[in-house]
VMD Tcl script that builds the backbone (N, CA, C; Angstrom):
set m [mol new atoms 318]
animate dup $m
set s [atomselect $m all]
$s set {name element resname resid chain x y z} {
  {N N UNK 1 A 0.856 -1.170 0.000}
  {CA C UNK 1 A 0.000 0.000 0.000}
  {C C UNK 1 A 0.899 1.227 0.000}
  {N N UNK 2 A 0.805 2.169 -1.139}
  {CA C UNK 2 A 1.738 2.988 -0.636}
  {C C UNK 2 A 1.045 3.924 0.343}
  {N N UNK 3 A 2.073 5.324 0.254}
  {CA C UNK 3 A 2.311 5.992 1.643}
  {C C UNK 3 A 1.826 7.030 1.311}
  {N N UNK 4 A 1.228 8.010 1.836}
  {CA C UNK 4 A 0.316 9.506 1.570}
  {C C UNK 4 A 1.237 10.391 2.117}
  {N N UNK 5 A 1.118 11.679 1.511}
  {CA C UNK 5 A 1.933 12.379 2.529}
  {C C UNK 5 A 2.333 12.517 3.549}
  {N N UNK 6 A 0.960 12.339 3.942}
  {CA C UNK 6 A 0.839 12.600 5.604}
  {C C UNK 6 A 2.095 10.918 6.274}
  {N N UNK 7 A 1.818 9.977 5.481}
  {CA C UNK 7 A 2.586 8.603 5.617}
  {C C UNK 7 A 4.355 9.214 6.077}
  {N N UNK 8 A 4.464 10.111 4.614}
  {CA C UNK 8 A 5.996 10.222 4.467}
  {C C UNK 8 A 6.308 11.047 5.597}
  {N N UNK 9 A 5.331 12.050 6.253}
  {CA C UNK 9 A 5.899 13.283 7.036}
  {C C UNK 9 A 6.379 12.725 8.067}
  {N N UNK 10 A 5.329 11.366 8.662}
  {CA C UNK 10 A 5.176 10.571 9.462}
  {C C UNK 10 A 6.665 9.906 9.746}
  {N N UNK 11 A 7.076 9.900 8.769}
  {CA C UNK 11 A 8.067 8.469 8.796}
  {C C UNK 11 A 9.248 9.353 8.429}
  {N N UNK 12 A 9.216 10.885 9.024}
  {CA C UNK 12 A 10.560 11.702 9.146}
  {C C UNK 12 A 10.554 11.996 10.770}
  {N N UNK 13 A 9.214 12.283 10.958}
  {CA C UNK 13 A 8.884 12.196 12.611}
  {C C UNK 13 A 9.238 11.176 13.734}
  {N N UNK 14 A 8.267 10.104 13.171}
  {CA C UNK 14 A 8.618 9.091 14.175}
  {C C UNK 14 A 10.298 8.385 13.847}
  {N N UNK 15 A 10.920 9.069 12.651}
  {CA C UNK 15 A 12.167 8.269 12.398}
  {C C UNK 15 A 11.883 6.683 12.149}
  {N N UNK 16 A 11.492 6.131 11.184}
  {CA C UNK 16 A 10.946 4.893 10.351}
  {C C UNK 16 A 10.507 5.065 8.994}
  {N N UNK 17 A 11.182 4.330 9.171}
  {CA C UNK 17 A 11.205 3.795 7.419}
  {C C UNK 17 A 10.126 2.104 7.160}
  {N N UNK 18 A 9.400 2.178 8.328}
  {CA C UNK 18 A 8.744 0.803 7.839}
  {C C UNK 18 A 7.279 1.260 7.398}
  {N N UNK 19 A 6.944 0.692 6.635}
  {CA C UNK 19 A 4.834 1.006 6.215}
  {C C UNK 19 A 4.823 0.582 7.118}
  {N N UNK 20 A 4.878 -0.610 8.094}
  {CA C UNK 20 A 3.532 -1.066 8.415}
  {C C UNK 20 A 3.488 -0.278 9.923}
  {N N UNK 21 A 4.590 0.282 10.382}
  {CA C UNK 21 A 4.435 1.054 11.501}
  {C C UNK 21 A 3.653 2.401 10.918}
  {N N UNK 22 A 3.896 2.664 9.949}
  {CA C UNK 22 A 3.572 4.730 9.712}
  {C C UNK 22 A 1.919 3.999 9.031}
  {N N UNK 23 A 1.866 2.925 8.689}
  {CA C UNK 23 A 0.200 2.713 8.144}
  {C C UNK 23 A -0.434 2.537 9.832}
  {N N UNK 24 A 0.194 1.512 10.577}
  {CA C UNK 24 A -0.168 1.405 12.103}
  {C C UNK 24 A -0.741 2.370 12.879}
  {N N UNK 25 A -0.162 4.231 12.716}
  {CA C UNK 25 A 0.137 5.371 12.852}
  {C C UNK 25 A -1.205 5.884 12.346}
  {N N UNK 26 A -0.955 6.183 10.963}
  {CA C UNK 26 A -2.531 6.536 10.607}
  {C C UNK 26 A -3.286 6.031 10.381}
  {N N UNK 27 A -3.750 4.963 10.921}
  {CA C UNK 27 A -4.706 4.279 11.224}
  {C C UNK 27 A -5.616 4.969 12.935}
  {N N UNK 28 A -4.411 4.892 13.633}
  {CA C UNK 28 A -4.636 4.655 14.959}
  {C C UNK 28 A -4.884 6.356 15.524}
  {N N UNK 29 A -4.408 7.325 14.790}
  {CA C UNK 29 A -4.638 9.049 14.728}
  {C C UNK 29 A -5.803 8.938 13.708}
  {N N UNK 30 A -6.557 8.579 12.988}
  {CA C UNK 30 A -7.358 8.443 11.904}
  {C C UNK 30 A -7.365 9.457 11.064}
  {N N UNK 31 A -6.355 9.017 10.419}
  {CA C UNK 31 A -5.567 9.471 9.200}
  {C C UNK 31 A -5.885 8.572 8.342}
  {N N UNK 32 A -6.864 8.901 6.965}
  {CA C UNK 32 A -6.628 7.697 5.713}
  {C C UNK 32 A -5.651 7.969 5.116}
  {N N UNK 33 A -4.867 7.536 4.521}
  {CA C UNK 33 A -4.241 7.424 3.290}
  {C C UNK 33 A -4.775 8.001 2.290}
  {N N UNK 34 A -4.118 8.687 1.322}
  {CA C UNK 34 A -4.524 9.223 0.182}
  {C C UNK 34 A -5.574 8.949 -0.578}
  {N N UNK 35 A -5.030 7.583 -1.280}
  {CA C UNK 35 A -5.922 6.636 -1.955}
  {C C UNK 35 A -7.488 6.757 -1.482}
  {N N UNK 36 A -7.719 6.283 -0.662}
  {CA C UNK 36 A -8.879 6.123 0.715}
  {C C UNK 36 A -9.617 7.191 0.729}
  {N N UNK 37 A -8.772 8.719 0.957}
  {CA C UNK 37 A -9.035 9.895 0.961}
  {C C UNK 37 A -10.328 10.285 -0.112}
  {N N UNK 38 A -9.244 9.650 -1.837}
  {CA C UNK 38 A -10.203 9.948 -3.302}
  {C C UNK 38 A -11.290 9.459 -2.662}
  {N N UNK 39 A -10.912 8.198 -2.632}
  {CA C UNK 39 A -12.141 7.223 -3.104}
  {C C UNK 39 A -13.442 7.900 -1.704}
  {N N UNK 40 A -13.002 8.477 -0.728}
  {CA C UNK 40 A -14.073 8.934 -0.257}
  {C C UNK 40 A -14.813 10.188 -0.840}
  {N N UNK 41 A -14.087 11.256 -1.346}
  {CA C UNK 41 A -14.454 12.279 -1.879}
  {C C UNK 41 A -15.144 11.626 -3.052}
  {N N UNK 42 A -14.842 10.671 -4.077}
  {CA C UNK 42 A -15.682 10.385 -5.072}
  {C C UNK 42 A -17.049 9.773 -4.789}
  {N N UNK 43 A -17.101 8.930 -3.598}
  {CA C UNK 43 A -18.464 8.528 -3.239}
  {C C UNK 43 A -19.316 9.652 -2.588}
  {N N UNK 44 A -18.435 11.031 -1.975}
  {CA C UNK 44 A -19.517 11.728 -1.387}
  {C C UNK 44 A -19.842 12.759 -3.016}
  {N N UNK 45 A -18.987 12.757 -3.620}
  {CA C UNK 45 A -19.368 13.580 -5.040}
  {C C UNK 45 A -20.684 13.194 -5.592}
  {N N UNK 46 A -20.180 11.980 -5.871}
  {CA C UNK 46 A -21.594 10.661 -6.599}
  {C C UNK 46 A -22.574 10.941 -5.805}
  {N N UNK 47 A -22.640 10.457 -4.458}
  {CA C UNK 47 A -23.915 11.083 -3.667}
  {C C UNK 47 A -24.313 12.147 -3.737}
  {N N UNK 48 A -23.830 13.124 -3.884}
  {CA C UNK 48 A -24.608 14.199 -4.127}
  {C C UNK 48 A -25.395 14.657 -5.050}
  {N N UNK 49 A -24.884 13.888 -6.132}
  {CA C UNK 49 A -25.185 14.429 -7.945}
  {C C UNK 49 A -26.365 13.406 -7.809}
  {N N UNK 50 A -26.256 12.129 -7.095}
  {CA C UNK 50 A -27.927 11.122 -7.050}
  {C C UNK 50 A -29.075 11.513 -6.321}
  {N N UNK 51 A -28.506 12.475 -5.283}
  {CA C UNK 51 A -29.350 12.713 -4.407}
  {C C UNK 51 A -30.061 14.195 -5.513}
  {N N UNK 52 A -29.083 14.718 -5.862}
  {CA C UNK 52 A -29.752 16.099 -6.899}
  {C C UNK 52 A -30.328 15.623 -7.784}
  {N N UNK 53 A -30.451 14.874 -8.647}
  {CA C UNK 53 A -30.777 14.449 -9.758}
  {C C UNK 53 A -32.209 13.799 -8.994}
  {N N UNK 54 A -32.272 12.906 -8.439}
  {CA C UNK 54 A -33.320 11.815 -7.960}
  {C C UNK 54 A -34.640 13.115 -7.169}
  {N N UNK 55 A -34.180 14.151 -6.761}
  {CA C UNK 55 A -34.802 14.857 -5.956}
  {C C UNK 55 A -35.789 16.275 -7.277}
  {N N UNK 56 A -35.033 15.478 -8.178}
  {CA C UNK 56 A -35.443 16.841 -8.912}
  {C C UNK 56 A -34.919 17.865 -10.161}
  {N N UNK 57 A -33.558 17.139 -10.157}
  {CA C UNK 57 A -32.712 18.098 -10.286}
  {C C UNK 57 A -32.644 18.354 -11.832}
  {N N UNK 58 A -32.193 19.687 -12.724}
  {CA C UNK 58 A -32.232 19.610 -14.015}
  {C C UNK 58 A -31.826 18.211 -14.415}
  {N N UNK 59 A -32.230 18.324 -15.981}
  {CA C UNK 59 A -32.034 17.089 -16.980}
  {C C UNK 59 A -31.172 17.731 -17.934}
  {N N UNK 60 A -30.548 18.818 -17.512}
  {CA C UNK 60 A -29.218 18.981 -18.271}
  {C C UNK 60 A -27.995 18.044 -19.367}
  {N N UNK 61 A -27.211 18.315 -19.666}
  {CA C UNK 61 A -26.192 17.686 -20.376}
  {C C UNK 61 A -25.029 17.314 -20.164}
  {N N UNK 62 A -24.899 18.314 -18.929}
  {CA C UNK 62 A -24.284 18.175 -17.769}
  {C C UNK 62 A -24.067 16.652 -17.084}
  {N N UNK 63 A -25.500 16.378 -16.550}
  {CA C UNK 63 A -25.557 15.400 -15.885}
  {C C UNK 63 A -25.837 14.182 -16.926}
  {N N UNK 64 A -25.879 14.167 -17.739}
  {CA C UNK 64 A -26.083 12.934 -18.405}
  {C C UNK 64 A -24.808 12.806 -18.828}
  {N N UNK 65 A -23.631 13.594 -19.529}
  {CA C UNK 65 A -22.552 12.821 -19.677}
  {C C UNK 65 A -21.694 12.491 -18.526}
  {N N UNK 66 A -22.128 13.094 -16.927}
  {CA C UNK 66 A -21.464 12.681 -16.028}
  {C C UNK 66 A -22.017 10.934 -15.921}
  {N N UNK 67 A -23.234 10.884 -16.137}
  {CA C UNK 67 A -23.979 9.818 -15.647}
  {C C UNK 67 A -23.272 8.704 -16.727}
  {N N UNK 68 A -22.931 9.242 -17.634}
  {CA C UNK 68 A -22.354 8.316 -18.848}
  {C C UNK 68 A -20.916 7.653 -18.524}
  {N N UNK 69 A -20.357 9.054 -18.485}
  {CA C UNK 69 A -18.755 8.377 -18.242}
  {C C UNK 69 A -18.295 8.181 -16.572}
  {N N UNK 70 A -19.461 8.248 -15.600}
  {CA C UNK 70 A -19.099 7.684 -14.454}
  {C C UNK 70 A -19.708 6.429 -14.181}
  {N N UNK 71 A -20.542 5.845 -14.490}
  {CA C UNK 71 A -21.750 5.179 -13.874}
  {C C UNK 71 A -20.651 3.657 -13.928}
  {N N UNK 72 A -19.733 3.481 -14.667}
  {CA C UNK 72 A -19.391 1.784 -14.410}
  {C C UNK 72 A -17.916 2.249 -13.404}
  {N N UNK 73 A -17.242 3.016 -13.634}
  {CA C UNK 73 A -16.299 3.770 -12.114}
  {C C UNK 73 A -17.424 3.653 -11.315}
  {N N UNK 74 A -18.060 4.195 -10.368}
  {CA C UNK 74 A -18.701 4.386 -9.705}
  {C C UNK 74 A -19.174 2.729 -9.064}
  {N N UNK 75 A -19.756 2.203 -10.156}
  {CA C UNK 75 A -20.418 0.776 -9.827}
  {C C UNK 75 A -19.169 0.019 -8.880}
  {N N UNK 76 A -18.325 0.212 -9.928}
  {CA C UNK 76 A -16.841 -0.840 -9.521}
  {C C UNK 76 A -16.343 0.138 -7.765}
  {N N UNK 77 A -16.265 0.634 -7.566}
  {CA C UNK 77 A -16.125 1.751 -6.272}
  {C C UNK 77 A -16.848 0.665 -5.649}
  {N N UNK 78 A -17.982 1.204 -5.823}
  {CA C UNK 78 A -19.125 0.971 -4.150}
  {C C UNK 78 A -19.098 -0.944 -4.085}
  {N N UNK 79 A -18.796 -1.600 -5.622}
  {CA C UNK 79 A -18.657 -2.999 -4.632}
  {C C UNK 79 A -17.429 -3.608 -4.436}
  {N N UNK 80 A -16.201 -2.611 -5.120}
  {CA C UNK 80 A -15.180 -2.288 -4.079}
  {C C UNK 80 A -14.968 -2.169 -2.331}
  {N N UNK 81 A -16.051 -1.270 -2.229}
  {CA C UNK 81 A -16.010 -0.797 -0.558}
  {C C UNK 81 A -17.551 -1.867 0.005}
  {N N UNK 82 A -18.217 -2.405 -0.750}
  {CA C UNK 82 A -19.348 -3.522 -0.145}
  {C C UNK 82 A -20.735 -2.343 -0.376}
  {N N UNK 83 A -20.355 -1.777 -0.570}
  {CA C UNK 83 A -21.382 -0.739 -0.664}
  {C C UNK 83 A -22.740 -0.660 -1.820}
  {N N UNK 84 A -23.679 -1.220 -1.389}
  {CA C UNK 84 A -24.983 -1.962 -2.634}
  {C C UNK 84 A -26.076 -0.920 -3.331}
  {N N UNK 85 A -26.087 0.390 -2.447}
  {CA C UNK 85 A -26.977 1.489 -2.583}
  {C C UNK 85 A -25.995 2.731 -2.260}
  {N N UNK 86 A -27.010 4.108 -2.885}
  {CA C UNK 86 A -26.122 5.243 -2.203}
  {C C UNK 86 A -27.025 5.248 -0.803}
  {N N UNK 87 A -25.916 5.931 0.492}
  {CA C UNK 87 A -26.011 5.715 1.215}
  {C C UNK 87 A -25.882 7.142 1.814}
  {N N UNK 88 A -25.484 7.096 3.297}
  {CA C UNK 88 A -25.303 8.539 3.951}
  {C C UNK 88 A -23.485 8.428 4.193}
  {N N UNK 89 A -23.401 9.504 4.562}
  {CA C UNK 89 A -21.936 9.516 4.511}
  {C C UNK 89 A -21.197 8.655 5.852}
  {N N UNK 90 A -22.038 8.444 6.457}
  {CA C UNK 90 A -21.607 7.267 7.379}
  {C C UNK 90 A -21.160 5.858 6.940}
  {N N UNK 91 A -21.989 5.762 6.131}
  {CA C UNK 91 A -22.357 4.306 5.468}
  {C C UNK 91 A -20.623 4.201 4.847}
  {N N UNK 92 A -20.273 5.460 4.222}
  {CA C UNK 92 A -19.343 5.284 3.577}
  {C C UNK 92 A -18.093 5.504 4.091}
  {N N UNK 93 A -18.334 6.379 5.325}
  {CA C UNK 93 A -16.633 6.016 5.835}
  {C C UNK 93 A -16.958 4.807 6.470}
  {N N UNK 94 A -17.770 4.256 7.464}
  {CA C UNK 94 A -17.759 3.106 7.846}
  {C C UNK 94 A -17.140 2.106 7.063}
  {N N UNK 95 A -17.600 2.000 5.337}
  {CA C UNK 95 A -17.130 0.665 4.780}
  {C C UNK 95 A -15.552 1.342 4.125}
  {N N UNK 96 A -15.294 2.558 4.163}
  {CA C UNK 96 A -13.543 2.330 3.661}
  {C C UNK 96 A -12.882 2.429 5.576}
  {N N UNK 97 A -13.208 2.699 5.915}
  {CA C UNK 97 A -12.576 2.167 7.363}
  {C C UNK 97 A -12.334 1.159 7.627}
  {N N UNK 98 A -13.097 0.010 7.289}
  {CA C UNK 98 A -13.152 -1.111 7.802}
  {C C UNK 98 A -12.591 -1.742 6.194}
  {N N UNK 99 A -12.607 -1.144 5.424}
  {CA C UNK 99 A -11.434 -1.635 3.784}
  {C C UNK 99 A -10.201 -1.083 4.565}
  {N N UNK 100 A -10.014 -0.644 5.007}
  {CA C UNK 100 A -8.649 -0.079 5.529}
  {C C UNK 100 A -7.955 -1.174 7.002}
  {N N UNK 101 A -8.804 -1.198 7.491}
  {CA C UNK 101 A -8.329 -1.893 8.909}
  {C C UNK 101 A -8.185 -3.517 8.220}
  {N N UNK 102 A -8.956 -3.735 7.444}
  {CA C UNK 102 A -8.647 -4.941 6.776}
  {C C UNK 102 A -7.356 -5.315 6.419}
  {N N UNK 103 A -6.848 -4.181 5.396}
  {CA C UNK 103 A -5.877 -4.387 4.582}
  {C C UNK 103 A -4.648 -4.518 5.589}
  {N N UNK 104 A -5.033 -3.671 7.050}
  {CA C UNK 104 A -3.731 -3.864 7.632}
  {C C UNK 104 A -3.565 -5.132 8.854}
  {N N UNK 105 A -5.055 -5.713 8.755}
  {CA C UNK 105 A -5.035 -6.958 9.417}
  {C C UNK 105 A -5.298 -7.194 10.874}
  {N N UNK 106 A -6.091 -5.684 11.146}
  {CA C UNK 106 A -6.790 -5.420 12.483}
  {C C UNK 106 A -7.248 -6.198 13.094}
}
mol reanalyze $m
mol bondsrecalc $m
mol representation Tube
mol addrep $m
């Protein structure tokens, strides 16, 4: 897994050079990782544009080529993170938290 900034600053601080201590680190300060970081900002993006759209929202051109060139990204994401519906933003750090504590074998 690589290392996020916050990983590298980490691992001038604590003086280590190992992942699995500076992943140990931000895990345990709850710090995601970069990666983790996107992929949360892209599920709260997506949620928003479903929740606008579903509620009402123009039928623009806008949203249909988002809906075009995101909709199989998006799919692959949420059953990436177990995630079957859009959800609340709980729903979604809950399941990359627990993709995260996984990976490090919590």
């Amino acid at each position: 897994m690589p290392l996020s900034f916050a990983g590298t600053e980490l691992c001038l601080i604590f003086n280590t050079g190992s992942r699995d201590n500076v992943n140990y680190v931000l895990y345990y300060t709850g710090i995601l990782p970069l990666s983790y970081q996107i992929d949360l900002r892209k599920l709260r993006f997506y949620h928003a544009k479903h929740v606008t759209t579903s509620v009402g929202g123009t039928d623009g051109i806008v949203r249909h080529a988002l809906i075009a060139t995101s909709k199989r990204m998006v799919d692959i994401l949420m059953v990436e993170y177990g995630i079957f519906n859009f959800a609340t933003d709980a729903v979604y750090l809950n399941a990359i938290w627990s993709k995260y504590a996984l990976e490090l074998l919590l």
